[in-house]
C-alpha positions in Angstrom: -7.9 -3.7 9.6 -10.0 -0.6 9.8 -8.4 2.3 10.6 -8.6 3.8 13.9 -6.1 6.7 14.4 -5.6 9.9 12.2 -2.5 9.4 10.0 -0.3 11.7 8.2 -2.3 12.4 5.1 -5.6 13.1 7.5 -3.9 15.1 9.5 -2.2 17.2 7.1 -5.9 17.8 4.9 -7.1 19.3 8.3 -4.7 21.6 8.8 -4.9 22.6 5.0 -8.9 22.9 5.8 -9.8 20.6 3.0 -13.1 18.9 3.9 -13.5 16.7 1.1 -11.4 14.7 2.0 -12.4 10.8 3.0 -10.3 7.9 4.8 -10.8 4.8 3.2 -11.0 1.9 5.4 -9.5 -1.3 3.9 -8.8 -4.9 5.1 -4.9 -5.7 5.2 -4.4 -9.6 3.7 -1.4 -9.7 4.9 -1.2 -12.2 8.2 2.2 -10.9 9.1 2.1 -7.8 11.4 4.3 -4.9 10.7 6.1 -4.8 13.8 9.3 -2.1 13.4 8.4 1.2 15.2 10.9 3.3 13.9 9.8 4.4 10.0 12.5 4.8 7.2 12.4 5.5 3.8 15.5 5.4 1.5 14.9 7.3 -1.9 17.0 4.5 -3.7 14.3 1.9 -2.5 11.8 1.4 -5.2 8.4 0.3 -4.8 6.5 -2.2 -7.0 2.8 -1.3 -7.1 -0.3 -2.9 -8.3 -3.9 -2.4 -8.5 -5.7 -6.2 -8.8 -8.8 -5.9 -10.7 -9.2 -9.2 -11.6 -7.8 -12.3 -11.4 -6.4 -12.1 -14.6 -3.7 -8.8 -12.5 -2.4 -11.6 -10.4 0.1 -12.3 -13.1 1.9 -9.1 -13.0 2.9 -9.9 -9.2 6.4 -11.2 -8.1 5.8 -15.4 -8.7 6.6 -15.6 -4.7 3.6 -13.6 -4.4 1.0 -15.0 -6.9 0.0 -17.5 -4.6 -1.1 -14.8 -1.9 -4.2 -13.9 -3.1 -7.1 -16.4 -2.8 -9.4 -17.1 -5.5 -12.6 -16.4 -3.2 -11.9 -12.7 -3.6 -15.2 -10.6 -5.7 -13.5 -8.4 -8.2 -17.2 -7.1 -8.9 -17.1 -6.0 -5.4 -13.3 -5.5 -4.0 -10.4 -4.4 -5.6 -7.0 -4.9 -4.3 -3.7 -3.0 -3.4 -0.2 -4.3 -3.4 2.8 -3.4 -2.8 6.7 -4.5 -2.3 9.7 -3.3 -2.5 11.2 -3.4 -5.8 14.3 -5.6 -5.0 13.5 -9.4 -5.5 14.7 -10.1 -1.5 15.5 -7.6 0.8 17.3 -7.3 4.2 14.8 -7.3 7.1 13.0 -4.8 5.6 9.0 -4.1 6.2 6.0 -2.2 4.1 2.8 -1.4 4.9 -0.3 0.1 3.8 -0.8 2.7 6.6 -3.2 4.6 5.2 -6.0 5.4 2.4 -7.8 8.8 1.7 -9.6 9.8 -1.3 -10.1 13.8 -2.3 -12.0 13.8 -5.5 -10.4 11.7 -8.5 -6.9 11.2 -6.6 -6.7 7.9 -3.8 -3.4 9.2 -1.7 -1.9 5.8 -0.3 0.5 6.7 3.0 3.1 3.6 2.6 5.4 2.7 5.3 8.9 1.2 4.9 11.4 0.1 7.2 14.9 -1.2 7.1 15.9 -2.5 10.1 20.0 -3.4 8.9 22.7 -3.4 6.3 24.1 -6.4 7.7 23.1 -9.9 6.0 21.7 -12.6 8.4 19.9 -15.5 6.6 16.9 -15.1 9.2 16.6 -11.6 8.0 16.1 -12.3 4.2 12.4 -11.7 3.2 10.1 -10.3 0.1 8.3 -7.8 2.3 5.0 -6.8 0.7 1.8 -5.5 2.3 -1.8 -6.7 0.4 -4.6 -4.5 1.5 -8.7 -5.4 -0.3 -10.4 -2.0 -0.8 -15.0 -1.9 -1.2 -15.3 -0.8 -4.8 -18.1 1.4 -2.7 -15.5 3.5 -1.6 -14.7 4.6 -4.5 -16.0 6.6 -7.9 -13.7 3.9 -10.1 -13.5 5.8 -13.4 -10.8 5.5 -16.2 -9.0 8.4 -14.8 -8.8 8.0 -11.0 -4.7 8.9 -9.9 -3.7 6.2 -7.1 -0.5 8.6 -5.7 2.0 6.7 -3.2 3.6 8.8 -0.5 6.3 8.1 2.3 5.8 8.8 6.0 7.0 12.0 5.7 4.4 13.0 2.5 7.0 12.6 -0.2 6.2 11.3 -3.8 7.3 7.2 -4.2 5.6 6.6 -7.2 1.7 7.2 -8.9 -0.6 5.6 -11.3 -3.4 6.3 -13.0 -6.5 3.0 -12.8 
């Protein structure tokens, strides 16, 4: 899924006049569609987040999720994002990679999160995660190139260093 609109973090290096900015387009591996209109993000919700490498990084995911990623994928040539929220199951709840820009040494990654109830149902009970495969290309991978994690409305979720 290539994207098509301007996002929050494009929009906002506009009106800060930043041209160095660049949208990264990426392919989402994730066949369920995020389908929640309405955007929320809870501060006490924690995100796990992981940069796949190699096949070898497929370990550190949640064992419901291990089994996601196919072994067809080129690590030479891709890398891949994921990410989840933190809790092992959580209450119709959604994520998704909305959008990718890099500026320099730093990839910003807009994530969305939604939380549709409080109220248990056993239909609603998921692992939400979002799995998004990223050109190496794209990007100048060094040893010091800051992946930073923001909410819909720009806020810090979380950051790490590649």
């Amino acid at each position: 899924m290539s994207k098509s609109k301007k996002g929050l973090i494009n929009s906002l290096w506009e009106k800060l006049g930043l041209g160095n900015s660049q949208v990264v387009s990426f392919t989402s591996l994730n066949p369920k569609a995020f389908k929640q209109n309405k955007v929320e993000f809870s501060t006490d919700i924690k995100l796990n987040v992981n940069l796949i490498t190699s096949s070898d990084d497929i370990l550190n995911l949640p064992k419901c999720h291990q089994n996601l990623i196919t072994s067809d994928i080129n690590y030479n040539n891709f890398f891949l994002i994921y990410v989840s929220l933190n809790e092992a199951k959580r209450i119709g709840s959604e994520i998704k990679i909305e959008e990718i820009i890099i500026e320099d040494e730093e990839v910003i990654v807009e994530v969305l999160v939604y939380s549709a109830t409080n109220q248990l149902s056993l239909g609603m009970i998921n692992s939400p995660y979002d799995l998004v495969k990223i050109n190496r290309s794209q990007l100048m991978l060094t040893d010091d190139l800051e992946f930073k994690f923001i909410d819909y409305q720009g806020q810090l979720i979380t950051q790490l260093t590649l």
